[in-house]
gemmi code that builds the backbone of each chain (N, CA, C; Angstrom):
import gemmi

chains = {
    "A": [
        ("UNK", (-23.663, 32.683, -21.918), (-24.314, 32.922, -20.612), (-24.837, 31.596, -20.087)),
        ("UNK", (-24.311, 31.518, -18.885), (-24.538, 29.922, -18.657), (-26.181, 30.207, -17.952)),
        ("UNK", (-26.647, 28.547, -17.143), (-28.021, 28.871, -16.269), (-28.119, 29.304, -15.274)),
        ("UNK", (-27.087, 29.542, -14.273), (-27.023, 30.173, -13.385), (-27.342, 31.481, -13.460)),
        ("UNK", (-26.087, 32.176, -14.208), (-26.277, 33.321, -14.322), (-27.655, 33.968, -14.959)),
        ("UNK", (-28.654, 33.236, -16.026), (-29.255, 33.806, -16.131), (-30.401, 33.612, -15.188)),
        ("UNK", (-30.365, 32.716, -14.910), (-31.560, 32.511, -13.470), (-31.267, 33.764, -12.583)),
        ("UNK", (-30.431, 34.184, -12.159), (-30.324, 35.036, -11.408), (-30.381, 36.678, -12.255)),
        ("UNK", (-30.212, 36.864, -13.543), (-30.842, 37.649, -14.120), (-32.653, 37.575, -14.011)),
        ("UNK", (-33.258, 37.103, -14.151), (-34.650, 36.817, -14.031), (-35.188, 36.819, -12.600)),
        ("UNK", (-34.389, 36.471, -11.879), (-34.681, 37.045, -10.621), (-34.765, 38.274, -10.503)),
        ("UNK", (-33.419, 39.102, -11.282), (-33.605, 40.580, -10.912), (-34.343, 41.138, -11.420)),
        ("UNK", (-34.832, 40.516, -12.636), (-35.866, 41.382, -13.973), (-37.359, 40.965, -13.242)),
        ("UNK", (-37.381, 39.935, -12.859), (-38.658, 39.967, -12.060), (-38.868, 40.466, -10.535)),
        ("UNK", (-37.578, 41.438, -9.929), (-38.041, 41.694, -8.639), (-37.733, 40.885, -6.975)),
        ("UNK", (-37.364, 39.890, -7.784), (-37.489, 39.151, -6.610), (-35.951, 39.109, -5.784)),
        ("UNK", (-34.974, 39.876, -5.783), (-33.965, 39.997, -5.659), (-33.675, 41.519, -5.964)),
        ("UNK", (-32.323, 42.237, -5.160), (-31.781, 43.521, -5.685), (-30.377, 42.964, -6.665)),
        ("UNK", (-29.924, 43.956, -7.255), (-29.028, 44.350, -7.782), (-27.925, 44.255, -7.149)),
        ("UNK", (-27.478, 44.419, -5.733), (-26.334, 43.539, -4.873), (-26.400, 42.726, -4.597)),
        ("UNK", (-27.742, 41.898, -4.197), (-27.558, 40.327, -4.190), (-27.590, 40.067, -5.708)),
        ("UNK", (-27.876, 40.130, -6.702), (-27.414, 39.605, -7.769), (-26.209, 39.537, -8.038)),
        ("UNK", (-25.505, 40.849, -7.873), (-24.114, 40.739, -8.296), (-23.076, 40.042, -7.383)),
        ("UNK", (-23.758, 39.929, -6.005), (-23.004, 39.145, -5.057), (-23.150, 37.639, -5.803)),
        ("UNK", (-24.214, 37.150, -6.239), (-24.523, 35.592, -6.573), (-24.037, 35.561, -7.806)),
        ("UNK", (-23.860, 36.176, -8.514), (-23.185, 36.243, -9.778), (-21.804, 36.059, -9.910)),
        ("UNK", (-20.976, 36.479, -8.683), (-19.470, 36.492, -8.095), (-19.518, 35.307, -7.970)),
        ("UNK", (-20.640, 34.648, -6.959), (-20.134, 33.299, -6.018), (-19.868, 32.061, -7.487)),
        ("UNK", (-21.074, 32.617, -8.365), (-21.266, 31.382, -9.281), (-20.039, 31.506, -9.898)),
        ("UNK", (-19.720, 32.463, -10.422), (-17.813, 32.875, -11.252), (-16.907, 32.310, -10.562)),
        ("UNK", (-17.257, 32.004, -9.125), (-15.923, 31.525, -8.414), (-15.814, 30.131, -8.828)),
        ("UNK", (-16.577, 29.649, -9.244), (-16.600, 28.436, -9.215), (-17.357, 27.654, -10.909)),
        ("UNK", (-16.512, 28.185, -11.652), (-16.941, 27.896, -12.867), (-16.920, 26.504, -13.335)),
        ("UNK", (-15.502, 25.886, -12.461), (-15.269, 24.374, -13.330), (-15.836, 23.392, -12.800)),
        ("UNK", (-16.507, 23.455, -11.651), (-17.327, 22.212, -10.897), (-18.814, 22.494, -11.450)),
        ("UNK", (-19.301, 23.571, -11.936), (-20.632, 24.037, -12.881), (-20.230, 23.167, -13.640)),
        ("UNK", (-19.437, 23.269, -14.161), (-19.308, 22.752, -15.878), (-19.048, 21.557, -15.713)),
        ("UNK", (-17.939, 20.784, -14.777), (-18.456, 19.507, -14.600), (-19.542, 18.602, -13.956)),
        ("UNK", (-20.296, 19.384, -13.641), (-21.555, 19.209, -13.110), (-22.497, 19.036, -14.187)),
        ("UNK", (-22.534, 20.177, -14.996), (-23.516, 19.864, -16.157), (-23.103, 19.088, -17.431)),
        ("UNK", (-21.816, 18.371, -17.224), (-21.227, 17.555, -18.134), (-21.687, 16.051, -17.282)),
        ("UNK", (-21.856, 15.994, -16.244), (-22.407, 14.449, -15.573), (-20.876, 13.684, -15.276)),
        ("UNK", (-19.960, 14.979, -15.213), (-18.575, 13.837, -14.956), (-17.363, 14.356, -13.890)),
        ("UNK", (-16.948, 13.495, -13.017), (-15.989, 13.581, -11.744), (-14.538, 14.680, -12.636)),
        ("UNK", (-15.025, 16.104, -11.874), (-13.848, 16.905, -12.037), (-12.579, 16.614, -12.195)),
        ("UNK", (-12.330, 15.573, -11.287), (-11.077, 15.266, -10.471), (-10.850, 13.730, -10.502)),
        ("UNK", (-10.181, 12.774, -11.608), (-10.418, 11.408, -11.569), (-9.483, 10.962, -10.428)),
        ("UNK", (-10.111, 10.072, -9.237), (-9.492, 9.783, -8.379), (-8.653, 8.762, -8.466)),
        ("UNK", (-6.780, 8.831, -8.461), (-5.635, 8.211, -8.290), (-5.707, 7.567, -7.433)),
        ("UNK", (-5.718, 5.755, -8.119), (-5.679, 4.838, -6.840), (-4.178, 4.895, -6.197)),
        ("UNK", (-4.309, 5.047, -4.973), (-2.878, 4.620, -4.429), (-2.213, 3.609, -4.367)),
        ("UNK", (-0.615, 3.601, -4.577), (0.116, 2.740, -5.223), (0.612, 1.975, -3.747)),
        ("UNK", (1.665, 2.949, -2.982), (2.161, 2.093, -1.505), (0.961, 2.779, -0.619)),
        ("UNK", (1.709, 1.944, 0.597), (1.571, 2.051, 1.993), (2.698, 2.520, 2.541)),
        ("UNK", (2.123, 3.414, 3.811), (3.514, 4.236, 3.901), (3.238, 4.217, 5.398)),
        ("UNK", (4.546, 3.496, 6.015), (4.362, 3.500, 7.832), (5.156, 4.373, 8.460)),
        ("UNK", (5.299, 5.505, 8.988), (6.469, 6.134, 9.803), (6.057, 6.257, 10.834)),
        ("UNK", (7.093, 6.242, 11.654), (7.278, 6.100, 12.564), (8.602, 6.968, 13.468)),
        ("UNK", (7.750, 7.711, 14.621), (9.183, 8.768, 14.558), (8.757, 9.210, 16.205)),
        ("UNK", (9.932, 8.551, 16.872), (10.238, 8.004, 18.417), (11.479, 9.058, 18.650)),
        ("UNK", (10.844, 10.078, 19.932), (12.137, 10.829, 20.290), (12.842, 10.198, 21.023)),
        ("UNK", (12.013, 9.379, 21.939), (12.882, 8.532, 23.027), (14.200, 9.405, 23.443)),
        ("UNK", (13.568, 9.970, 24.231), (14.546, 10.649, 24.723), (15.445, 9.657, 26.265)),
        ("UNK", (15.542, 9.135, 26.441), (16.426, 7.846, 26.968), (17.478, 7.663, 26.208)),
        ("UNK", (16.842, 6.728, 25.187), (17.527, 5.702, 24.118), (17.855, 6.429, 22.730)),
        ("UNK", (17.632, 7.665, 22.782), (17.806, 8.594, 21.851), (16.677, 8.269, 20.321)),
        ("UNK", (16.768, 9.402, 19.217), (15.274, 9.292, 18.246), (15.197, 8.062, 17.437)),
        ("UNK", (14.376, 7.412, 17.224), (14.795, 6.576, 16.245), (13.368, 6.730, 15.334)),
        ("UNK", (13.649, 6.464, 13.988), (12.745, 6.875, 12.939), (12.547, 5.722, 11.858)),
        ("UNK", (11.372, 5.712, 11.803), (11.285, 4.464, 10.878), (10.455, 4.793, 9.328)),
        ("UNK", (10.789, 4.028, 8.349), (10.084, 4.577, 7.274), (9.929, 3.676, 6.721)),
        ("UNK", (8.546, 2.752, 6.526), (8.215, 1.873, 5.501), (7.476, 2.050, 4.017)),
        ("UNK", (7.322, 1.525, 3.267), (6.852, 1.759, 1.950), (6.649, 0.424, 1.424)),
        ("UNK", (5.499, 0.253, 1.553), (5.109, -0.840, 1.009), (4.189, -1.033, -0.236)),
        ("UNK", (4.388, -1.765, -1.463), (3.374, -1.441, -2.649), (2.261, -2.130, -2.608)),
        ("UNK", (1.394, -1.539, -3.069), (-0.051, -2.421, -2.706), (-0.507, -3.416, -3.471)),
        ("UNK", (0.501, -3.245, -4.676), (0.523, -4.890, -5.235), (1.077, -5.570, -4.714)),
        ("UNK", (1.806, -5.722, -3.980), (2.421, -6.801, -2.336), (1.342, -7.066, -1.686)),
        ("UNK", (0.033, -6.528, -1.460), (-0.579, -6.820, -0.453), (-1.442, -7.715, -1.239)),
        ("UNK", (-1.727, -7.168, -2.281), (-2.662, -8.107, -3.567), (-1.836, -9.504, -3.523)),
        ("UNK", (-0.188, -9.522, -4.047), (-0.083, -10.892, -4.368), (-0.045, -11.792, -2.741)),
        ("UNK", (0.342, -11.197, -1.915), (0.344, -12.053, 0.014), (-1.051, -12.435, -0.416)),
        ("UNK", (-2.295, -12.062, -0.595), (-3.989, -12.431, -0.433), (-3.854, -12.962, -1.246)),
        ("UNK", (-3.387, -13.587, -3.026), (-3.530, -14.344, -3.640), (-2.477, -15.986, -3.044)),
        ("UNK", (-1.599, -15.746, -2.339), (-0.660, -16.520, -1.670), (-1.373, -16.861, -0.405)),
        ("UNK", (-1.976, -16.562, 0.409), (-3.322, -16.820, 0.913), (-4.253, -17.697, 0.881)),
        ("UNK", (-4.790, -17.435, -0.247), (-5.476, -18.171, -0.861), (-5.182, -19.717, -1.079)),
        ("UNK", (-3.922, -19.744, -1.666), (-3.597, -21.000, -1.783), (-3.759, -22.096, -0.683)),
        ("UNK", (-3.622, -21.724, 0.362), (-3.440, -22.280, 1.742), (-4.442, -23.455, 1.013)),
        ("UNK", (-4.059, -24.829, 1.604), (-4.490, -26.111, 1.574), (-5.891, -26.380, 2.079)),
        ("UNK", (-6.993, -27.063, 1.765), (-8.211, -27.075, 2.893), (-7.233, -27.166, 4.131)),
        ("UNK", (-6.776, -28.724, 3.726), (-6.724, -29.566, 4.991), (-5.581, -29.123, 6.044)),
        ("UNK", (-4.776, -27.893, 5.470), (-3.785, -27.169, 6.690), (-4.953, -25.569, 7.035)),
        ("UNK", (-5.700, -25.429, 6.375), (-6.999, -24.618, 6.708), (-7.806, -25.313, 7.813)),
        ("UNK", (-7.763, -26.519, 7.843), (-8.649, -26.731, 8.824), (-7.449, -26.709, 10.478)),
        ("UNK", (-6.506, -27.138, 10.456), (-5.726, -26.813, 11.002), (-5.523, -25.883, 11.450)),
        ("UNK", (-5.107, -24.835, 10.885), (-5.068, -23.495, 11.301), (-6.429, -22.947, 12.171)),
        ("UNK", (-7.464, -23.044, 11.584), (-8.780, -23.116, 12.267), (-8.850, -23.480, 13.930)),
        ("UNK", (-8.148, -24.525, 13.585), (-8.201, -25.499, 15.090), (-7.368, -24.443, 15.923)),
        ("UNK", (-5.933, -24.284, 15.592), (-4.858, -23.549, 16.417), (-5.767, -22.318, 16.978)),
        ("UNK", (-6.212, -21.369, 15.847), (-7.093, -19.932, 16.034), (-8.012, -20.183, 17.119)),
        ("UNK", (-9.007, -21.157, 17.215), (-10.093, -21.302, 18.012), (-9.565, -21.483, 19.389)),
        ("UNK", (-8.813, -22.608, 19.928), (-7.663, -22.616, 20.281), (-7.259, -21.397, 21.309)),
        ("UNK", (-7.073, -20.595, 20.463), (-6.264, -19.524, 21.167), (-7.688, -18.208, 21.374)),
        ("UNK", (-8.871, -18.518, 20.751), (-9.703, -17.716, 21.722), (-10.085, -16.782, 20.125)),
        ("UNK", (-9.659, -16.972, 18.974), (-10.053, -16.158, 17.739), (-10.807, -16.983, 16.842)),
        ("UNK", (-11.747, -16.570, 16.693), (-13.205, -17.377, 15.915), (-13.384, -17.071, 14.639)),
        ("UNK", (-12.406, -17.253, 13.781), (-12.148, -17.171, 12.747), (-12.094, -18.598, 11.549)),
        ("UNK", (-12.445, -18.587, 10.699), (-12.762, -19.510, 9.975), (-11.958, -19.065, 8.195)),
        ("UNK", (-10.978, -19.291, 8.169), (-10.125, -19.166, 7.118), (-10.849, -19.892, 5.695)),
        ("UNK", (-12.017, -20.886, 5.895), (-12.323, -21.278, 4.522), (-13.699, -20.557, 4.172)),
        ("UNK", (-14.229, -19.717, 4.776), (-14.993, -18.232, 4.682), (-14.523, -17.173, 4.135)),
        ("UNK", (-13.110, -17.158, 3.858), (-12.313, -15.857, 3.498), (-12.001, -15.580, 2.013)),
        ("UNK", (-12.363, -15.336, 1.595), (-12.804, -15.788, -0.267), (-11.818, -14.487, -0.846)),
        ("UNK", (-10.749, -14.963, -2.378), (-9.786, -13.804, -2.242), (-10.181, -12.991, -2.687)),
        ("UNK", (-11.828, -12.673, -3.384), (-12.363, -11.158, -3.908), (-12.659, -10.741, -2.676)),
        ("UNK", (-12.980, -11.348, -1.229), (-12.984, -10.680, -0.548), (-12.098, -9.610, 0.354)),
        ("UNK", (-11.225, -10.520, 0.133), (-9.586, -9.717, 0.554), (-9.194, -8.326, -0.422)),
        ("UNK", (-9.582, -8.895, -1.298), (-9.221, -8.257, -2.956), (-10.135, -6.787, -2.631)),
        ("UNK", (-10.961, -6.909, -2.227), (-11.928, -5.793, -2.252), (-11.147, -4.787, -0.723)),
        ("UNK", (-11.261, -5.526, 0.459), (-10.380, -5.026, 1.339), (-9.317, -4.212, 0.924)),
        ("UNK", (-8.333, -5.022, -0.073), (-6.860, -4.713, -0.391), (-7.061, -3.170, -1.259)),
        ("UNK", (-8.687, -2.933, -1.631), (-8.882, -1.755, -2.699), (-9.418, -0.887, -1.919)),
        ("UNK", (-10.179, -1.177, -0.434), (-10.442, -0.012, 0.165), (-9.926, 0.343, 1.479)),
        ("UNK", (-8.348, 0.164, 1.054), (-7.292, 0.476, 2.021), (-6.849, 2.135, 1.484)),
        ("UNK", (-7.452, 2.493, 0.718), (-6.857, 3.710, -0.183), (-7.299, 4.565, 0.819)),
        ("UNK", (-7.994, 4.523, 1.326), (-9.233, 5.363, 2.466), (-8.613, 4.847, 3.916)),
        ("UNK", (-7.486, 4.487, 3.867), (-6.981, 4.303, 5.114), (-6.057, 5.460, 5.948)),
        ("UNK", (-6.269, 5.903, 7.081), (-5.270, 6.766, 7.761), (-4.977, 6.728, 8.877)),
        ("UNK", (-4.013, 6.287, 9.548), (-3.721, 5.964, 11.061), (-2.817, 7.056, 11.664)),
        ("UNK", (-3.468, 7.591, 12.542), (-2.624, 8.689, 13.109), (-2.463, 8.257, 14.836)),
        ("UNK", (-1.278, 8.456, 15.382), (-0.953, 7.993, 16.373), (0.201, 9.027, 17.337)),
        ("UNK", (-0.533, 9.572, 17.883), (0.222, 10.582, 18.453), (0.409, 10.750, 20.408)),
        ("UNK", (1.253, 9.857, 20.460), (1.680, 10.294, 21.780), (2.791, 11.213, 22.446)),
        ("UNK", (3.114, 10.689, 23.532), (4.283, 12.442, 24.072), (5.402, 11.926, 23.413)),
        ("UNK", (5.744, 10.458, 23.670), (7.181, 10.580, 22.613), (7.242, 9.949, 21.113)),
        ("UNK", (6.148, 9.292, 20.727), (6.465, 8.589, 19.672), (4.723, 8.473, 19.088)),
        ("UNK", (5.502, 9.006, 17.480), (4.015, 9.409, 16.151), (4.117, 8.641, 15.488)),
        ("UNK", (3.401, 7.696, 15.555), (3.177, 6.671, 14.469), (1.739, 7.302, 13.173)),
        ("UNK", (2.220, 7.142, 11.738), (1.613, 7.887, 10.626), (1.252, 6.094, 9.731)),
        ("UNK", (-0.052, 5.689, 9.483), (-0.235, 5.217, 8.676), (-1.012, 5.349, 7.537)),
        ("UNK", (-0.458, 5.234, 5.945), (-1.299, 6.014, 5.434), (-1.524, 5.467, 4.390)),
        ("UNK", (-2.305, 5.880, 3.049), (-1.689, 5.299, 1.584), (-1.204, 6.592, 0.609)),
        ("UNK", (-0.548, 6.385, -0.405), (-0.198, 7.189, -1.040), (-0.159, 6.898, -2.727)),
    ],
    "B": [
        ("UNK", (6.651, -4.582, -13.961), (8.247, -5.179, -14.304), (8.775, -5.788, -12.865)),
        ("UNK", (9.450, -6.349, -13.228), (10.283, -7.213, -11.948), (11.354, -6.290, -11.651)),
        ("UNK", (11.631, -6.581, -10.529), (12.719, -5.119, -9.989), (14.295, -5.785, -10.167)),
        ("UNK", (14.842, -5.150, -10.690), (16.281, -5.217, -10.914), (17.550, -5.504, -9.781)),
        ("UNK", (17.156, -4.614, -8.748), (18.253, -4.781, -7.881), (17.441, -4.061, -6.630)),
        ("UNK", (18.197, -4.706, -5.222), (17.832, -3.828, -3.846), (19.349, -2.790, -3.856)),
        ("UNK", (18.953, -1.874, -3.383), (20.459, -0.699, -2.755), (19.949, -0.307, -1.042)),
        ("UNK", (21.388, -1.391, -0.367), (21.132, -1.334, 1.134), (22.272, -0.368, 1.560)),
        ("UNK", (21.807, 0.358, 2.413), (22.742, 1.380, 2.704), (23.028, 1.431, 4.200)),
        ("UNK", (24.386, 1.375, 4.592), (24.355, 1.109, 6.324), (25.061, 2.361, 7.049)),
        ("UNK", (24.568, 2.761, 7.715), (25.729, 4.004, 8.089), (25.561, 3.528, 10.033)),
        ("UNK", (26.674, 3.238, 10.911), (27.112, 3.359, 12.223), (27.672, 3.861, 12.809)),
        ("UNK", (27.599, 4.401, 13.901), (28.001, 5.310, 14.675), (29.739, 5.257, 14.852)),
        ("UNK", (29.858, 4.380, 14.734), (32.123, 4.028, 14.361), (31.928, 5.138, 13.261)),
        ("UNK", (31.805, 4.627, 11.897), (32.057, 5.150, 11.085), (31.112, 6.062, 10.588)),
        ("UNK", (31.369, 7.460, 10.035), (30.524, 8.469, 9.466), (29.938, 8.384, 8.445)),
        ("UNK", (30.913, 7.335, 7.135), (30.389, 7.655, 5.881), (29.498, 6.042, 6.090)),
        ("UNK", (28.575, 6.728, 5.026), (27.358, 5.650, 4.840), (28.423, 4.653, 3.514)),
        ("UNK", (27.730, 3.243, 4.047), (28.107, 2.106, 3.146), (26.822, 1.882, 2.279)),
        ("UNK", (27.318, 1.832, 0.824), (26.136, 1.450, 0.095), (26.401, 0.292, -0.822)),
        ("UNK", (25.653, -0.652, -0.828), (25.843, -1.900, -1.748), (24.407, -1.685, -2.580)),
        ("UNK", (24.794, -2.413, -3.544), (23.526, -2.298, -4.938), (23.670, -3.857, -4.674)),
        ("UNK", (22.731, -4.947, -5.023), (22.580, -6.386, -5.385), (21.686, -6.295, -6.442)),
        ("UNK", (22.395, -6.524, -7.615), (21.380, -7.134, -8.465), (20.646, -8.299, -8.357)),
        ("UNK", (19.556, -8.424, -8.279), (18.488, -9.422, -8.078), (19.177, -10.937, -9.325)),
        ("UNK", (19.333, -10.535, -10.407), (20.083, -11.755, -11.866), (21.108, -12.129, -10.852)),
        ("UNK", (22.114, -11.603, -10.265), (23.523, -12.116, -9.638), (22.718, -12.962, -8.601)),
        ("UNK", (22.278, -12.841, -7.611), (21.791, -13.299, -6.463), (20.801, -14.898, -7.203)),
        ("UNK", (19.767, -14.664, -8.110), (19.579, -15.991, -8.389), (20.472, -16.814, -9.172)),
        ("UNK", (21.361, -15.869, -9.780), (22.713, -17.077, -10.372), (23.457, -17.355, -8.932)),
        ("UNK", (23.343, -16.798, -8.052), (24.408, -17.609, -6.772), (23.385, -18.346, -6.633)),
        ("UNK", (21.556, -18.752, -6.331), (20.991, -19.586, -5.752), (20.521, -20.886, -6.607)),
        ("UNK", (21.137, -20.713, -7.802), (20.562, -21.532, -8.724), (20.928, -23.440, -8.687)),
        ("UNK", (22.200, -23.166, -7.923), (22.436, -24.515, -7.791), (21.873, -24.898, -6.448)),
        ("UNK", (21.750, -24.265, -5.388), (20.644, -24.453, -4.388), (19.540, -25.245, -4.600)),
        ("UNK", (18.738, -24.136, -5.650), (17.569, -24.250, -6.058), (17.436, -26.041, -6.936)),
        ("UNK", (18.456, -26.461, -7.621), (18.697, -27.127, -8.394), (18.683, -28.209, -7.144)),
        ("UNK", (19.394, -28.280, -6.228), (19.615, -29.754, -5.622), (18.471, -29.339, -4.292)),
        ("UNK", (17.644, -28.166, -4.175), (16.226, -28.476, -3.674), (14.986, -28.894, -4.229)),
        ("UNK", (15.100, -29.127, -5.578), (14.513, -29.215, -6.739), (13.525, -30.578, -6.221)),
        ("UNK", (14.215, -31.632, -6.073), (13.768, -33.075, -6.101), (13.131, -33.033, -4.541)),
        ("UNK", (13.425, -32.519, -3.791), (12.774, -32.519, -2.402), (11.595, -32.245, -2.318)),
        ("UNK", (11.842, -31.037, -3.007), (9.760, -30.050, -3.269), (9.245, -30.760, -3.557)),
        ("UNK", (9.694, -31.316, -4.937), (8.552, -32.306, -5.649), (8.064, -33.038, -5.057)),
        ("UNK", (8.985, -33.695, -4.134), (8.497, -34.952, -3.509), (7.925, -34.247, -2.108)),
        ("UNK", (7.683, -33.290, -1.844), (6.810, -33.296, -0.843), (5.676, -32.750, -1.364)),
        ("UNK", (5.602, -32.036, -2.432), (4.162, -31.765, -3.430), (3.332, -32.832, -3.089)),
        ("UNK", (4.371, -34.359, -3.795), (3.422, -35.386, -4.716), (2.699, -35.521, -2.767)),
        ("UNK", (3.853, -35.606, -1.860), (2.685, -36.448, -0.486), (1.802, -35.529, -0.162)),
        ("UNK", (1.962, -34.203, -0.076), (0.929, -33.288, 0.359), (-0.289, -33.115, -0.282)),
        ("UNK", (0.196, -33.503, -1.851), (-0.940, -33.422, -2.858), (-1.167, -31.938, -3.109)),
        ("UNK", (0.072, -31.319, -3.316), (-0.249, -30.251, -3.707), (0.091, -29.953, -4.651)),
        ("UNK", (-0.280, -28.742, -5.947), (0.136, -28.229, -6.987), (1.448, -27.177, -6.610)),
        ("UNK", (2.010, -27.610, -7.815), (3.286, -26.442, -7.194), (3.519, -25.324, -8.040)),
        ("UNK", (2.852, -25.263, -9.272), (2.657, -24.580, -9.784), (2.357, -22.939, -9.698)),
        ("UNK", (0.525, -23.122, -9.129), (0.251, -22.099, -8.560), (1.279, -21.098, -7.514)),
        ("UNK", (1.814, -22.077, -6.641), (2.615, -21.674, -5.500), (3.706, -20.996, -6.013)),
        ("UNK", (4.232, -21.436, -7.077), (5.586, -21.145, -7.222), (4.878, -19.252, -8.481)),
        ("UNK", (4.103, -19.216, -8.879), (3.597, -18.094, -9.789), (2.859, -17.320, -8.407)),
        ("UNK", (2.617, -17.585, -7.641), (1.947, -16.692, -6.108), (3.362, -15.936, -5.936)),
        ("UNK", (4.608, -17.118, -5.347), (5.613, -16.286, -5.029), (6.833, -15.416, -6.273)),
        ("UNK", (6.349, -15.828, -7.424), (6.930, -15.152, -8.911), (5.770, -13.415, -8.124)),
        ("UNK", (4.884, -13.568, -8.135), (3.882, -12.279, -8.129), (4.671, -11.503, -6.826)),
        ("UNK", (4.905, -12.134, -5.790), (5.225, -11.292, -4.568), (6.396, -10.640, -5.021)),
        ("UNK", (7.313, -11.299, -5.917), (8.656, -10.864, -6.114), (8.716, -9.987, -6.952)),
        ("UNK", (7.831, -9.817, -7.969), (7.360, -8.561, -8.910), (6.956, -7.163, -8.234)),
        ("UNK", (6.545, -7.490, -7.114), (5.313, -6.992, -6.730), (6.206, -5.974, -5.268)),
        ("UNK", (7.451, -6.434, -5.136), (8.237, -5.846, -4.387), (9.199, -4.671, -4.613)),
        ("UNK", (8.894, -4.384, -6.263), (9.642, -3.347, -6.401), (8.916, -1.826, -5.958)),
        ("UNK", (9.576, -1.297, -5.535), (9.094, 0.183, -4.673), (9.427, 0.115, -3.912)),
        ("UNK", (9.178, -1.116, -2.977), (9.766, -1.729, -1.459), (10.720, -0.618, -0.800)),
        ("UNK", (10.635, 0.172, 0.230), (11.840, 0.994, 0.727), (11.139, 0.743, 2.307)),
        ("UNK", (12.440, 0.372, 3.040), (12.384, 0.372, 4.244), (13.441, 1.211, 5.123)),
        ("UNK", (13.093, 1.987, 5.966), (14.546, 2.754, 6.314), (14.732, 2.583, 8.152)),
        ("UNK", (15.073, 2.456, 8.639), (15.643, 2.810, 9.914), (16.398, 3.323, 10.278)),
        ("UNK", (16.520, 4.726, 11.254), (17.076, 5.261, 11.515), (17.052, 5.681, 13.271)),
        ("UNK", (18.222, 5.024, 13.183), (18.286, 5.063, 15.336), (19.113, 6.015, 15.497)),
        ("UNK", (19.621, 5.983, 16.605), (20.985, 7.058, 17.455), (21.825, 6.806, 16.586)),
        ("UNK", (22.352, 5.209, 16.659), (23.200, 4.631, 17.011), (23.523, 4.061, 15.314)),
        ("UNK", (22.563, 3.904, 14.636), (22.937, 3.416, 13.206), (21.678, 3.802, 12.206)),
        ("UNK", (22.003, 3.664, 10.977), (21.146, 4.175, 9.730), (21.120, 2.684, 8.695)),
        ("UNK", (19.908, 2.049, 8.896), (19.996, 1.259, 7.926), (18.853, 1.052, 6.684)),
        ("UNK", (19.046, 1.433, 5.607), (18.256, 1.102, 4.145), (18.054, 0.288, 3.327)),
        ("UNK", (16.945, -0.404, 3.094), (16.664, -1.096, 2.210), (15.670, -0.759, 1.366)),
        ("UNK", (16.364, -0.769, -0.363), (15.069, -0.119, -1.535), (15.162, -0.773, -2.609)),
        ("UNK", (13.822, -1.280, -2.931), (14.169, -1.998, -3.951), (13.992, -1.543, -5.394)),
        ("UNK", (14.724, -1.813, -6.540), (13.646, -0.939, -7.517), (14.175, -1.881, -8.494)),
    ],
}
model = gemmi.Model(1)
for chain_id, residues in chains.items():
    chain = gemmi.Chain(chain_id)
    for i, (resn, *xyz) in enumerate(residues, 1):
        res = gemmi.Residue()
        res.name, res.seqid = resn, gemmi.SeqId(i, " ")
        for name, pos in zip(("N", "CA", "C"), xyz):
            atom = gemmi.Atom()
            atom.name, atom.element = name, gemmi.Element(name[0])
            atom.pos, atom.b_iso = gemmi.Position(*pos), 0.0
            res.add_atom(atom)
        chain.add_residue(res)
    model.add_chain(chain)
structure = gemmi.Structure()
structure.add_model(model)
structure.setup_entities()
């Protein structure tokens, strides 16, 4: 007899509740036995699967030019090693690049960009979802 | 693991049946190897003026190339069907 259930016995033995709401709360708690139990174990029911790709589709009726459909898959250790390749970038073509960016109106500073910071980015892309829905063409970005 | 081979698959509106080629990734750097061989002395020598390590660079792009297997790209128009997957 777990604590639920008997808490809600003691409710009924003391009054403070009927006999259909008990047995109604007694149902709800049965419905749901394994999130109790991982609850009173202190541990995630469900260990969450980091996602592996990135997945772009793309799906254009174009009714003109007729449908065209696109399907990318990209692995997210690709995106890890591009940010470690990144990284490498030179100061002194960093400062460069800097110059071009500013330049063009983007205030960005490439020797600020540190690769645990990317690295951390690159890990909370898992939580990413792009939905794009117009009259002729659904663009889906997602992880998987 | 490093991926073995891409399988590109082309299908066009001429023809119905889809074309499929496999490339093993080993064949393709044995065709680039003598490339690679008489670009060899160039890199270096633009390392030593740039002052850069080539090391790192060259294990950055070893990682991307590992790191590409799963890779599937597909397009599909009116007019043609084209695939690229790497595994």
């Amino acid at each position: 007899m777990n604590e639920n259930r008997r808490q809600i016995l003691e409710m009924l033995a003391a009054g403070k509740i009927t006999a259909d709401e008990a047995e109604r709360l007694i149902s709800a708690v049965e419905k749901e036995p394994s999130n109790g139990a991982s609850e009173a174990n202190g541990s995630d029911p469900r260990p969450k699967t980091k996602p592996k790709y990135v997945r772009v589709v793309v799906d254009d009726s174009g009714k003109g030019t007729g449908a065209t459909k696109v399907n990318i898959r990209v692995p997210m250790q690709l995106l890890r090693s591009g940010v470690k390749l990144a990284a490498l970038i030179p100061k002194a073509a960093q400062a460069h690049v800097n110059d071009a960016l500013h330049e063009h109106g983007v205030q960005l500073d490439l020797s600020q960009i540190k690769p645990e910071n990317l690295e951390e980015l690159v890990d909370q892309l898992d939580e990413l979802t792009v939905d794009v829905d117009d009259k002729d063409v659904k663009v889906r970005i997602f992880c998987e | 693991m490093i991926p073995y081979s891409a399988a590109i698959r082309i299908r066009n509106e001429r023809s119905h049946r889809t074309q499929r080629w496999i490339i093993p990734f080993w064949l393709a750097g044995l065709l680039l190897l003598p490339a690679a061989l008489l670009l060899l002395p160039l890199i270096i020598l633009v390392c030593a003026i740039a002052r850069i390590n080539p090391f790192p660079i060259l294990h950055a792009f070893w990682q991307i190339f590992v790191a590409l297997k799963g890779t599937v790209v597909e397009v599909d128009d009116a007019h043609c069907f084209v695939s690229v997957e790497v595994s």
